[in-house]
N, C-alpha and C positions, 0 to 999 in steps of 0.2 A: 446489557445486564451481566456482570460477572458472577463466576461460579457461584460465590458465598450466596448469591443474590438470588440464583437461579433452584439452589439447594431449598433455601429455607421455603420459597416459593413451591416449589412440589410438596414440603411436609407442607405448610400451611394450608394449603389448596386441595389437600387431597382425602376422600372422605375411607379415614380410619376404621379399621372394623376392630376395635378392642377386645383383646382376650383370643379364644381358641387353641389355647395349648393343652385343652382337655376338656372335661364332661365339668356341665353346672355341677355344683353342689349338690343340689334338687334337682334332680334330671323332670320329673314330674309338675315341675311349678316355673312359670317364666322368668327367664333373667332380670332382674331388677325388682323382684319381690324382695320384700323385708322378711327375713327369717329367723331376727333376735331383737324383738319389740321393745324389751326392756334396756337394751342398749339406744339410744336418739342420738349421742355422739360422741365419735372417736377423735377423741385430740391424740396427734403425735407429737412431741417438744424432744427431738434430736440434739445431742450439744454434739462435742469434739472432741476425739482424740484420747483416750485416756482406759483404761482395761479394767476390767474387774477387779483386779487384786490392787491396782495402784489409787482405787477410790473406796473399794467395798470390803479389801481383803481384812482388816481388821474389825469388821462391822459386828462378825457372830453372827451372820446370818446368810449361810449358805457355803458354799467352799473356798473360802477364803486361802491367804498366806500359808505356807506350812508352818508350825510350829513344834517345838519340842514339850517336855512335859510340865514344864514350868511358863507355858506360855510364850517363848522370844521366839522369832520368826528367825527359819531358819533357812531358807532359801537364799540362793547365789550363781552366780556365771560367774566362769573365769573369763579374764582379761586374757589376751594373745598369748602374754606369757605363762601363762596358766597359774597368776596369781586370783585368788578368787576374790568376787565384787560381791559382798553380801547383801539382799534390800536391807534398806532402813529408811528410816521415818525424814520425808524430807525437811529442811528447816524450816523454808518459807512458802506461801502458797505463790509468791512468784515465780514463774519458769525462764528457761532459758530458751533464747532462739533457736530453731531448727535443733535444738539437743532433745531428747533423739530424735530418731526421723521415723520416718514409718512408711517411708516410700517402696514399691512393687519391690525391688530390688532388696532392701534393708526388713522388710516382714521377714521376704523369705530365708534370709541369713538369719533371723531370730528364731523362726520356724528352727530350722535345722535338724532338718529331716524326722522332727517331731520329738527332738530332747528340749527343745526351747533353748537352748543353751547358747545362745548367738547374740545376746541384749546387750553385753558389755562391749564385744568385739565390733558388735555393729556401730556401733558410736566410736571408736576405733578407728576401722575403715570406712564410711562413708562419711561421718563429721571430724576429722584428725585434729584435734587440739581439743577436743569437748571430753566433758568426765563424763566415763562410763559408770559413775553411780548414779544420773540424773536417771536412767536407764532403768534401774534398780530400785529407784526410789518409790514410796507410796506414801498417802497423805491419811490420817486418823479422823475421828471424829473430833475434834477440838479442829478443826483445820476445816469441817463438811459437816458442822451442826445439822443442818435442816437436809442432807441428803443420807444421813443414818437416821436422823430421825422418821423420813420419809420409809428407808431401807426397814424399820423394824415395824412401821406400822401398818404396809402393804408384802403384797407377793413381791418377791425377790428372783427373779428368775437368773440362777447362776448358771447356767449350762446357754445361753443368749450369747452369740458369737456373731461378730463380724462378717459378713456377707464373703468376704474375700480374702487374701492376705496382703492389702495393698493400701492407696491413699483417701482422701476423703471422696471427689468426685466419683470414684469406681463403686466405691459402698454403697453412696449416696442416690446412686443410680438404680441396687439393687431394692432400695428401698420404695423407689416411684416406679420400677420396672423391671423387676426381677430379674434382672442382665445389667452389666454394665455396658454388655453391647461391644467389646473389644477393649474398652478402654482400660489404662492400665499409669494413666497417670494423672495428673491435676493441671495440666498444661491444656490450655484456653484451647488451642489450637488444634487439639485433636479432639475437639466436644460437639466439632458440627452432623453430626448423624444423628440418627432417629432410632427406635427398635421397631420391629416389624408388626407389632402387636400393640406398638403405642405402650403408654404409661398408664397409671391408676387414676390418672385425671381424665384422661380420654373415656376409659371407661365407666368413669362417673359421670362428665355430662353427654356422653352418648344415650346413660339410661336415664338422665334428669334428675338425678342425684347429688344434694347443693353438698358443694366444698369451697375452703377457702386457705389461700397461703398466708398466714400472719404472718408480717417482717419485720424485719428492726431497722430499716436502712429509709433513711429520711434525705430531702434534698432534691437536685435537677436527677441525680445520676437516675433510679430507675424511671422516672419521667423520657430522661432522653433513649433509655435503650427501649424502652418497655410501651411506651406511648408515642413514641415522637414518629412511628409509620415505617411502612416497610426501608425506605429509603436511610431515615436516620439512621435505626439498627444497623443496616449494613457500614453506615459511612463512623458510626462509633466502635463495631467491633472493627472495623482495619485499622482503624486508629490504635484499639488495643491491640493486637495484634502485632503489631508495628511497636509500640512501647515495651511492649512483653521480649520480643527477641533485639531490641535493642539494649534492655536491663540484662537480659540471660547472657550477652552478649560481653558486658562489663563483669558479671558477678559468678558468670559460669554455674547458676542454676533454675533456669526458665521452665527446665521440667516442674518444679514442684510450685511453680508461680501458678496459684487461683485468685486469682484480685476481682476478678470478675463476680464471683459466686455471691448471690444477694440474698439469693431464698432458695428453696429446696427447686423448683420449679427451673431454675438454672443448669440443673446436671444436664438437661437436656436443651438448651440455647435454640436448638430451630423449632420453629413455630409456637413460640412464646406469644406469638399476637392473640394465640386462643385462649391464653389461660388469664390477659391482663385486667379483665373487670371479675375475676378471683382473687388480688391482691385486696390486702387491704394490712392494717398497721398492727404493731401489739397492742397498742392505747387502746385500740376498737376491739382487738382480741377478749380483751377484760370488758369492755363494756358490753357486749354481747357475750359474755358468760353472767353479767351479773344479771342480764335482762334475760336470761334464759332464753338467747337466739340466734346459740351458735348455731353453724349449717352442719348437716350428716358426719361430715370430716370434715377438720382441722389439723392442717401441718403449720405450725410456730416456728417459726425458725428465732435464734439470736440475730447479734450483728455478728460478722465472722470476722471482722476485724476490731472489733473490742470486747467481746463478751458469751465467744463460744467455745471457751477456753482451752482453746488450741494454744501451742506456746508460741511467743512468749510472752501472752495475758497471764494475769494474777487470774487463778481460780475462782476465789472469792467472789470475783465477781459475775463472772457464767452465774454461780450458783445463785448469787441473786438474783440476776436473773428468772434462771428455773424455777426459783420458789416464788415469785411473783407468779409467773404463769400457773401452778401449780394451783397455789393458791385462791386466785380467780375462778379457778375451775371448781376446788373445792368448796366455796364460801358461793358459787354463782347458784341464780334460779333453775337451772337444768341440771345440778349435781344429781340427784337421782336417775337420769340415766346417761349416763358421764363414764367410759372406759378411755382412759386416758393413760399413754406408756410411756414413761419417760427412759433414756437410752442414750448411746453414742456410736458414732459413724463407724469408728474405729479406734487402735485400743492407741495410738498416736507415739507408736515404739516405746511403752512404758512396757515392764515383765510382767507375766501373766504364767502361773506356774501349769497351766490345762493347755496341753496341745490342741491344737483346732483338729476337728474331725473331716474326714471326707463327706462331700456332699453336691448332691446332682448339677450335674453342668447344665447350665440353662440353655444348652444346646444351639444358641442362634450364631456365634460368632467367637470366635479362639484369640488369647490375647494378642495384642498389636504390637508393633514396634516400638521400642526407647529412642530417646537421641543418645544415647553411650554418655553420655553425663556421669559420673563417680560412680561407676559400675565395672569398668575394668575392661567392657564391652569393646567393640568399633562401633559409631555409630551406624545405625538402622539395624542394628542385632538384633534379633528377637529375644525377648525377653526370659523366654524359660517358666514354668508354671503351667496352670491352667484355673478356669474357673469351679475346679471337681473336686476345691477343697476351703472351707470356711477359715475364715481369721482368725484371729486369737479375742477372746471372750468380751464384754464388754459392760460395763454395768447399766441393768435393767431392772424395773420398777412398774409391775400393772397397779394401776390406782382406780378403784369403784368404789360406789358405796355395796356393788355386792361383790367385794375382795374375797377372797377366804384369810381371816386372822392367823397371823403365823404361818403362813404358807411360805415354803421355798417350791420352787419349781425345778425339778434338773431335768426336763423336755429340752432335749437340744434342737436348737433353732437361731434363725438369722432374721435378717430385716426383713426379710419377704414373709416372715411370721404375719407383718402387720397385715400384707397384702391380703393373705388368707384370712385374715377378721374380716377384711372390708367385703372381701369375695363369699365369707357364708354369711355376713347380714345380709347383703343381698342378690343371696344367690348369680353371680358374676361370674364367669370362665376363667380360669388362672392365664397368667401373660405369658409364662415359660413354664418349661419343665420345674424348676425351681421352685415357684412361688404353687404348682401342684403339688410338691412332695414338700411341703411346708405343715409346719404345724399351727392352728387358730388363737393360740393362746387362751382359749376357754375353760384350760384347768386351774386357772389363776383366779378364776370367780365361781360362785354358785349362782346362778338367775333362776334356780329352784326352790330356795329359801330365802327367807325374808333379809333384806340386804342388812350386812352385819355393820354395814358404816354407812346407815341411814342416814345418824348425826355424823358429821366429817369430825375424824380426828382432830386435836392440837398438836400441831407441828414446831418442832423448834424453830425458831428464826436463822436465817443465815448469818454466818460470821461477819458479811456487810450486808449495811443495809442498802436497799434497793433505790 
């Protein structure tokens, strides 16, 4: 049995105590009690890549773009030379490949020691021949019908930041586990670990608390990784494995190769054999919102190769997407008690004029190593950073029927936000320090008054159709 074989075999096998990075909720009532009755289910529908200001910042609803007094946005980075890149309104909801990037290394140069000023340069030095206004750019509502429409008719939570200042996997990790656990890039090959506390799915069916991963990804592939037994998985991921640093190898960028990623349930690759009679598809996602019987939690994922509008997908269609799922949820039998947040992994090297703030290091594991890939590095350098400081903003959206109208929210908070819902419905132990010092998101509703979106709003339609 080799290592990969013998790894995934310890997490698979070994029985998990989820949580313990602090006191229940309700120290007084047993873990796994229900302690917000009017909520029955949390849908999460996570897309890609993309920041606040470069979907919402023209929305008028919440902190958007800087502008002058007549309205034009006037926010900008200089370029190396210190000519300045001003945002402007991109032309097409197509994007371009890898422009810009948003990798550990390219956050933190946009970060820049908290001026933000590093969005043009970054496209610059780590993509050389790409415009640094794709960087700059942002998209209006004539471009995001049904996601301003969505943005004015629910809480807006504009202070909603990035878990980290790095890639998709890393986020997406704080999201199921309030740690990324060391990781610090998107590269397949360093995703074989566990966290010590387990994820949000361990501690959901440890207490018998139904959830399920809705996905988009149809065909043999999750069949052969995901079903086909402990043996397949192994002999499919060396396969990947093996393709991944023979592509990196040609193209000289394998660090930011996730080809793997299928569902949210992936960040974490070993001991997937637990979670695979919790898969199920989006087609059934909607039929069980229409039959009012979704389970406690729901994470939706898109496809992340066609439609999670990471680049270089058209937008347009993520959004259809989202507004299908969105939709389903509003117009389904269980909408009355339906807390559903719609969000992104990370802001995907788009500019974002709000510094990320500092914030608690989940304390279990300090970032890992690069391969010195367009970093300037040698390789195995350590990367520089840590987990003690959130990413740049991202757009966010709580949808209930008991919202508060007009609400913006500026609670600053990250993904582990969500953990902290799941943890005070039912009274659950937080995974890390992290997702302890998280905020619930529960100033985004009232469940004391009668729900103000009994009847479900009209939503504008998306720019395409679904």
């Amino acid at each position: 049995m080799g290592a990969l074989a013998r790894a995934e075999a310890r997490v698979s096998g070994r029985r998990l105590r989820p949580g313990g990075a602090g006191p229940l909720p309700f120290p007084d009532r047993p873990a796994g009690t229900d302690c917000l009755p009017q909520v029955r289910h949390i849908v999460v529908v996570m897309m890609e890549n993309h920041s606040f200001d470069n979907y919402l910042g023209t929305a008028c609803r919440g902190d958007g773009l800087p502008v002058d007094g007549n309205g034009r946005v006037t926010a900008s980075n200089p370029r190396a030379d210190g000519t300045p890149v001003p945002a402007s309104h991109l032309p097409s909801t197509a994007q371009v490949a890898a422009v810009p990037t948003q990798s550990w290394e390219a956050s933190h140069w946009q970060w820049a020691g908290g001026a933000n000023t590093g969005f043009a340069t970054a496209v610059e030095h780590f993509t050389p021949g790409g415009d640094p206004a794709r960087a700059m750019g942002y998209w209006t509502e004539d471009d995001l019908p049904f996601y301003h429409s969505l943005a004015r008719a629910f809480p807006v939570a504009d202070r909603w930041f990035s878990s980290c200042l790095g890639p998709t996997i890393p986020n997406r990790r704080f999201l199921l586990a309030a740690t990324a656990h060391g990781l610090t890039t998107d590269r397949v090959s360093h995703c074989f670990d566990y966290p010590p506390n387990g994820t949000i799915f361990d501690a959901l069916t440890h207490h018998g608390i139904s959830w399920a991963n809705y996905h988009s990804v149809s065909g043999a592939r999750p069949l052969l990784t995901h079903l086909g037994g402990f043996h397949a998985t192994r002999a499919v991921r060396r396969v990947w494995h093996d393709v991944e640093h023979a592509l990196g190898a040609a193209r000289g960028d394998a660090g930011r190769a996730k080809s793997y990623l299928q569902f949210s349930a992936d960040a974490f690759p070993l001991g997937l054999t637990r979670y695979v009679r919790h898969l199920r598809t989006v087609d059934q996602f909607c039929a069980d919102a229409a039959a009012g019987a979704l389970p406690a939690v729901s994470f939706v994922d898109p496809d992340f190769h066609a439609d999670s509008e990471e680049n270089p997908q058209d937008i347009s269609v993520g959004e259809a997407f989202a507004a299908r799922v969105v939709n389903a949820a509003l117009h389904g039998a269980g909408w009355p008690g339906t807390f559903l947040v719609w969000c992104y992994d990370e802001h995907g090297g788009y500019y974002d004029h709000v510094p990320p703030p500092e914030a608690v290091d989940p304390g279990d594991r300090p970032p890992g190593r690069t391969t010195g890939r367009a970093t300037g590095r040698p390789a195995g350098s350590t990367t520089g950073g840590a987990f003690d400081r959130l990413g740049f903003r991202v757009p966010a959206v709580v949808v209930s029927p008991y919202a508060r109208p007009g609400y913006v929210s500026h609670v600053t908070r990250d993904h582990t936000s969500v953990l902290k819902l799941v943890e005070r419905k039912w009274n659950l132990p937080p995974l890390t320090a992290r997702d302890a010092a998280a905020d619930d998101l529960l100033d985004c509703v009232d469940l004391d008054a009668p729900p103000a979106f009994a009847t479900p709003p009209v939503l504008a339609p998306p720019a395409r159709a679904g």
